[in-house]
C-alpha positions in Angstrom: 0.0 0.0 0.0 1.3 3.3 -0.6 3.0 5.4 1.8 1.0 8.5 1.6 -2.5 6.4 1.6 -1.8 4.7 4.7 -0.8 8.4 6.6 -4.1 9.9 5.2 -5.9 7.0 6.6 -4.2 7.2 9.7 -4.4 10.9 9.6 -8.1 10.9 8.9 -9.2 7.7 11.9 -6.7 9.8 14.5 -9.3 13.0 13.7 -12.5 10.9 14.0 -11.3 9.7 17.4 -10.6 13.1 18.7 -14.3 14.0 17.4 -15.9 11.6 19.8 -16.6 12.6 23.3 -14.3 10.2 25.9 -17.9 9.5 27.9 -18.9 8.1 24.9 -18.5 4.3 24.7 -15.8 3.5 21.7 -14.9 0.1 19.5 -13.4 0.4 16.2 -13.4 -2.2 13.8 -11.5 -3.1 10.8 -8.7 -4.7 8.4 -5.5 -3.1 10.0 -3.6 -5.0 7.2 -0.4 -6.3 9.4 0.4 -8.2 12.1 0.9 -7.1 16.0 2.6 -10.2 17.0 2.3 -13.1 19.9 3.4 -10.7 22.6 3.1 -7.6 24.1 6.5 -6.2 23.1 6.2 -2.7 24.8 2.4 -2.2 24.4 1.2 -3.9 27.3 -1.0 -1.9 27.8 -2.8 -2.6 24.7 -1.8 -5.5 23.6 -3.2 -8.9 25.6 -0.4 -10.9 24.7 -2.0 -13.7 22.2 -2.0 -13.0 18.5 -1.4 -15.3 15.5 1.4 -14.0 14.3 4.6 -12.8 14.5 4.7 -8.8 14.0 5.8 -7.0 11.0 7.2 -4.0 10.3 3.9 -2.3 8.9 1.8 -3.0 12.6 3.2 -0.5 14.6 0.7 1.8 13.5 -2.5 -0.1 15.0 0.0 -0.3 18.4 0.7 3.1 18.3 -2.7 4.2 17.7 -4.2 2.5 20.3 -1.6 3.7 23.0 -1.8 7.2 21.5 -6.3 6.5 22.4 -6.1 4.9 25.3 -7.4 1.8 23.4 -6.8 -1.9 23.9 -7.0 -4.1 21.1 -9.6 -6.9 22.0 -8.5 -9.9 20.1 -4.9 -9.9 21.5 -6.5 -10.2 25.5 -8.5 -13.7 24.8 -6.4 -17.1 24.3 -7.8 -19.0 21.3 -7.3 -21.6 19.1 -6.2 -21.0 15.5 -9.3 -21.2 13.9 -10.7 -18.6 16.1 -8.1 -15.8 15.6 -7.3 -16.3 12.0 -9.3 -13.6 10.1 -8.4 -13.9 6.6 -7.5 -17.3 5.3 -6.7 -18.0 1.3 -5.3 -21.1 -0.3 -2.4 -20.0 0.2 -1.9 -17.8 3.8 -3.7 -17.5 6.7 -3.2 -14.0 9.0 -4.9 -12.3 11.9 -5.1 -9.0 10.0 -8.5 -7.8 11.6 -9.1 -6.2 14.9 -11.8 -4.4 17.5 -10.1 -1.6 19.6 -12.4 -0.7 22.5 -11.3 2.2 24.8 -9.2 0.8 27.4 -11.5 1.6 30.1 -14.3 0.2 28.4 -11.8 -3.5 28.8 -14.3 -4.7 31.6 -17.2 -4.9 29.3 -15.6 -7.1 26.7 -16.4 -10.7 27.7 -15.0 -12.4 24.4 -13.4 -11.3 21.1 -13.5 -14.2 18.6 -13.5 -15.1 14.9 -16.6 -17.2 14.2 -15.1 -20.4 11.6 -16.6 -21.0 8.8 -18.1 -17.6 8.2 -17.0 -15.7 5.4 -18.3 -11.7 5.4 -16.1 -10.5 2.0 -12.9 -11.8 -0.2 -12.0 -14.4 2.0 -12.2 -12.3 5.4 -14.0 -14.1 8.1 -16.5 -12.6 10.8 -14.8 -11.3 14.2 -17.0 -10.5 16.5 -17.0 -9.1 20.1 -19.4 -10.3 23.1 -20.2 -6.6 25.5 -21.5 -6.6 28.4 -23.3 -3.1 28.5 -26.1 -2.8 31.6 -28.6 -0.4 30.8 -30.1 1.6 33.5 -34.2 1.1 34.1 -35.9 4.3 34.3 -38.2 4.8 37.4 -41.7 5.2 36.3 -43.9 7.2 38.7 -47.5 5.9 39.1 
Protein backbone atom coordinates (compact mmCIF):
# COMPACT_ATOMS: atom_id res chain seq x y z
CA UNK A 1 0.00 0.00 0.00
CA UNK A 2 1.28 3.32 -0.59
CA UNK A 3 3.03 5.37 1.76
CA UNK A 4 0.99 8.51 1.57
CA UNK A 5 -2.46 6.39 1.60
CA UNK A 6 -1.80 4.70 4.68
CA UNK A 7 -0.75 8.41 6.62
CA UNK A 8 -4.05 9.94 5.22
CA UNK A 9 -5.88 7.02 6.61
CA UNK A 10 -4.17 7.20 9.74
CA UNK A 11 -4.40 10.92 9.57
CA UNK A 12 -8.09 10.86 8.87
CA UNK A 13 -9.18 7.71 11.94
CA UNK A 14 -6.68 9.82 14.51
CA UNK A 15 -9.32 13.03 13.73
CA UNK A 16 -12.46 10.86 14.03
CA UNK A 17 -11.29 9.73 17.36
CA UNK A 18 -10.58 13.12 18.72
CA UNK A 19 -14.28 13.99 17.36
CA UNK A 20 -15.88 11.56 19.79
CA UNK A 21 -16.56 12.58 23.26
CA UNK A 22 -14.35 10.15 25.89
CA UNK A 23 -17.88 9.48 27.87
CA UNK A 24 -18.93 8.10 24.86
CA UNK A 25 -18.50 4.33 24.68
CA UNK A 26 -15.83 3.54 21.67
CA UNK A 27 -14.94 0.13 19.47
CA UNK A 28 -13.40 0.41 16.21
CA UNK A 29 -13.38 -2.25 13.79
CA UNK A 30 -11.53 -3.13 10.78
CA UNK A 31 -8.68 -4.66 8.35
CA UNK A 32 -5.54 -3.06 10.00
CA UNK A 33 -3.64 -4.97 7.15
CA UNK A 34 -0.45 -6.25 9.45
CA UNK A 35 0.39 -8.16 12.11
CA UNK A 36 0.90 -7.09 16.05
CA UNK A 37 2.56 -10.17 17.04
CA UNK A 38 2.31 -13.13 19.89
CA UNK A 39 3.39 -10.75 22.59
CA UNK A 40 3.09 -7.57 24.07
CA UNK A 41 6.53 -6.18 23.10
CA UNK A 42 6.20 -2.67 24.80
CA UNK A 43 2.38 -2.16 24.43
CA UNK A 44 1.21 -3.91 27.31
CA UNK A 45 -1.04 -1.89 27.83
CA UNK A 46 -2.84 -2.61 24.71
CA UNK A 47 -1.82 -5.52 23.62
CA UNK A 48 -3.18 -8.86 25.64
CA UNK A 49 -0.40 -10.89 24.65
CA UNK A 50 -2.04 -13.74 22.19
CA UNK A 51 -2.03 -12.98 18.52
CA UNK A 52 -1.36 -15.30 15.53
CA UNK A 53 1.45 -14.04 14.32
CA UNK A 54 4.60 -12.85 14.48
CA UNK A 55 4.69 -8.76 13.96
CA UNK A 56 5.83 -7.04 10.99
CA UNK A 57 7.20 -4.00 10.31
CA UNK A 58 3.86 -2.35 8.89
CA UNK A 59 1.80 -3.00 12.61
CA UNK A 60 3.23 -0.55 14.63
CA UNK A 61 0.68 1.81 13.54
CA UNK A 62 -2.45 -0.15 15.03
CA UNK A 63 0.02 -0.30 18.38
CA UNK A 64 0.66 3.12 18.33
CA UNK A 65 -2.68 4.17 17.71
CA UNK A 66 -4.18 2.45 20.33
CA UNK A 67 -1.65 3.74 22.99
CA UNK A 68 -1.75 7.24 21.54
CA UNK A 69 -6.29 6.50 22.40
CA UNK A 70 -6.05 4.86 25.26
CA UNK A 71 -7.39 1.83 23.39
CA UNK A 72 -6.82 -1.88 23.89
CA UNK A 73 -7.00 -4.06 21.14
CA UNK A 74 -9.63 -6.92 21.97
CA UNK A 75 -8.54 -9.89 20.08
CA UNK A 76 -4.91 -9.95 21.46
CA UNK A 77 -6.46 -10.17 25.46
CA UNK A 78 -8.51 -13.67 24.84
CA UNK A 79 -6.43 -17.06 24.27
CA UNK A 80 -7.79 -19.00 21.26
CA UNK A 81 -7.28 -21.59 19.10
CA UNK A 82 -6.16 -20.97 15.50
CA UNK A 83 -9.34 -21.23 13.93
CA UNK A 84 -10.72 -18.55 16.07
CA UNK A 85 -8.15 -15.79 15.63
CA UNK A 86 -7.31 -16.28 11.96
CA UNK A 87 -9.33 -13.62 10.13
CA UNK A 88 -8.36 -13.86 6.62
CA UNK A 89 -7.52 -17.31 5.33
CA UNK A 90 -6.67 -18.00 1.28
CA UNK A 91 -5.32 -21.11 -0.31
CA UNK A 92 -2.39 -19.99 0.23
CA UNK A 93 -1.86 -17.85 3.76
CA UNK A 94 -3.69 -17.54 6.73
CA UNK A 95 -3.19 -14.00 9.01
CA UNK A 96 -4.90 -12.26 11.88
CA UNK A 97 -5.10 -8.97 9.95
CA UNK A 98 -8.54 -7.84 11.61
CA UNK A 99 -9.08 -6.18 14.93
CA UNK A 100 -11.75 -4.35 17.47
CA UNK A 101 -10.05 -1.64 19.64
CA UNK A 102 -12.35 -0.73 22.50
CA UNK A 103 -11.30 2.16 24.84
CA UNK A 104 -9.23 0.83 27.44
CA UNK A 105 -11.54 1.64 30.15
CA UNK A 106 -14.29 0.15 28.43
CA UNK A 107 -11.79 -3.49 28.77
CA UNK A 108 -14.29 -4.72 31.65
CA UNK A 109 -17.24 -4.90 29.31
CA UNK A 110 -15.60 -7.11 26.68
CA UNK A 111 -16.41 -10.69 27.73
CA UNK A 112 -14.98 -12.38 24.40
CA UNK A 113 -13.39 -11.27 21.11
CA UNK A 114 -13.47 -14.20 18.63
CA UNK A 115 -13.50 -15.14 14.94
CA UNK A 116 -16.65 -17.23 14.20
CA UNK A 117 -15.11 -20.38 11.55
CA UNK A 118 -16.59 -20.97 8.81
CA UNK A 119 -18.14 -17.62 8.20
CA UNK A 120 -17.00 -15.69 5.40
CA UNK A 121 -18.25 -11.67 5.35
CA UNK A 122 -16.13 -10.50 2.02
CA UNK A 123 -12.85 -11.84 -0.15
CA UNK A 124 -12.01 -14.40 1.99
CA UNK A 125 -12.15 -12.27 5.41
CA UNK A 126 -14.03 -14.12 8.10
CA UNK A 127 -16.49 -12.65 10.77
CA UNK A 128 -14.84 -11.35 14.25
CA UNK A 129 -17.01 -10.48 16.53
CA UNK A 130 -17.03 -9.06 20.09
CA UNK A 131 -19.37 -10.29 23.11
CA UNK A 132 -20.24 -6.63 25.45
CA UNK A 133 -21.48 -6.59 28.37
CA UNK A 134 -23.25 -3.14 28.49
CA UNK A 135 -26.07 -2.75 31.60
CA UNK A 136 -28.58 -0.36 30.80
CA UNK A 137 -30.05 1.59 33.46
CA UNK A 138 -34.20 1.14 34.11
CA UNK A 139 -35.86 4.32 34.26
CA UNK A 140 -38.16 4.84 37.44
CA UNK A 141 -41.71 5.22 36.25
CA UNK A 142 -43.90 7.21 38.69
CA UNK A 143 -47.48 5.90 39.08
Amino acid sequence: MDVEVKRRFWEGLDEIVRNVPSAERLIIGGEFNGHIGPTAGGYGEVHGGFDFEDRNGGCASPLNFAKAFELVIANSTFSKREEHLVTFQSAVAKTQIDYLLPRRCDRGLCKDCKVIPGEILATKHRLLVIDVDIMLKKKKRFV
